[in-house]
One Martini backbone bead per residue (centre of mass of N, CA, C, O) as a GRO file, in nm:
protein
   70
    1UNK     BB    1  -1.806   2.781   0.309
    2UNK     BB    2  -1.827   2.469   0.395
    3UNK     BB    3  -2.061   2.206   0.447
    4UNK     BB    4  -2.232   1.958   0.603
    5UNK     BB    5  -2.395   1.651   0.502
    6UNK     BB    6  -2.577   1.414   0.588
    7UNK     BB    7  -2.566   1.077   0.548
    8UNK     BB    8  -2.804   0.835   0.505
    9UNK     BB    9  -2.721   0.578   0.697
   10UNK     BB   10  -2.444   0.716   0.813
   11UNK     BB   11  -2.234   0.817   1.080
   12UNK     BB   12  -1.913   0.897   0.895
   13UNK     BB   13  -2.095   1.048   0.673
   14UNK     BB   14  -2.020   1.345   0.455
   15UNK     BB   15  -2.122   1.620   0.263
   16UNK     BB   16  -2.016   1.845   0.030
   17UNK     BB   17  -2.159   2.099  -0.074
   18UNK     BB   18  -2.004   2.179  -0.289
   19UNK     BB   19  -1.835   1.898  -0.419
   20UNK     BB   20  -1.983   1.652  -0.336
   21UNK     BB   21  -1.784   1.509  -0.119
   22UNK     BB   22  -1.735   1.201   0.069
   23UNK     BB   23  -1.666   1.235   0.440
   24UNK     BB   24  -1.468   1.078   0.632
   25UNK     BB   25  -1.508   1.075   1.050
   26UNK     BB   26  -1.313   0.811   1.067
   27UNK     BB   27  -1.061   0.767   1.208
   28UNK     BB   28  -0.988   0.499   1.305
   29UNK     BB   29  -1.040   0.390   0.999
   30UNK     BB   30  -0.816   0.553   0.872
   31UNK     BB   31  -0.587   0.426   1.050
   32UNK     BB   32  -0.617   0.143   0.958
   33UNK     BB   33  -0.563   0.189   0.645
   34UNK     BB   34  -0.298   0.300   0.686
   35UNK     BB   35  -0.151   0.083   0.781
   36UNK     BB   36  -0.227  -0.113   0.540
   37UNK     BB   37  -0.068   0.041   0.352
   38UNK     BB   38   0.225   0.054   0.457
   39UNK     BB   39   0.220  -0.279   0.506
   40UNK     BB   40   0.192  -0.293   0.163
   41UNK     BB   41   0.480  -0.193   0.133
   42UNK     BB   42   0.649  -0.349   0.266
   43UNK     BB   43   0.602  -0.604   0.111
   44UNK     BB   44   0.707  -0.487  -0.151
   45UNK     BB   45   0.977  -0.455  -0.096
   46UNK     BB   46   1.033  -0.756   0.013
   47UNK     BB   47   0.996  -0.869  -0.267
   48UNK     BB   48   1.192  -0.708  -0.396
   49UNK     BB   49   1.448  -0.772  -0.218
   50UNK     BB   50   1.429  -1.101  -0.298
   51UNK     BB   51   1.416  -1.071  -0.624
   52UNK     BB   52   1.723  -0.964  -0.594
   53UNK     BB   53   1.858  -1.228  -0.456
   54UNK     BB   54   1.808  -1.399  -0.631
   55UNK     BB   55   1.942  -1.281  -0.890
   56UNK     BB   56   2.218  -1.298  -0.764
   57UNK     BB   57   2.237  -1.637  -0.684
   58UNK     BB   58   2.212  -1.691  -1.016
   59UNK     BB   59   2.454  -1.562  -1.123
   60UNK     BB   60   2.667  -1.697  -0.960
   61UNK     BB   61   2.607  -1.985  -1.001
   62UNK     BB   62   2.662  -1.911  -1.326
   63UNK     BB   63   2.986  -1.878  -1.227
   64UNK     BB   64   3.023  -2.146  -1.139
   65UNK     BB   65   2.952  -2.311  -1.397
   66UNK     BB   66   3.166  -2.183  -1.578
   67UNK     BB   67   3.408  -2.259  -1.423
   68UNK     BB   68   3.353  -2.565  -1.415
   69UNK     BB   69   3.346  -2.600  -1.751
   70UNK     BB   70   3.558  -2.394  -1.878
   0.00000   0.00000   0.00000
């Protein structure tokens, strides 16, 4: 089972004895991140969904001046 040993210097950082990785015990921070996460997932769906409107818009628009010039 591993241990875990205080990084020097950092009140929520400890290291894994046997792989020697990094473990943050800072829930909060670890939570502001998850949100920061999402809201981040968030804006990319709706840029991506209006960069989808503007190509729907572009096309109507693009059948309208078809019709229009004949």
């Amino acid at each position: 089972m591993s241990e875990y040993i205080k990084v020097e210097g950092h009140t929520s950082l400890l290291r894994d004895s046997e792989s020697s990785a990094i473990v943050n015990t800072d829930i909060s921070a670890w939570r502001l991140q998850k949100l920061r996460k999402d809201n981040y997932k968030k804006q990319v769906e709706e840029i991506n969904n209006i960069k989808s409107d503007i190509n729907d818009m572009k096309n109507i628009l693009t059948q309208i001046v078809e019709k229009i010039n004949g």
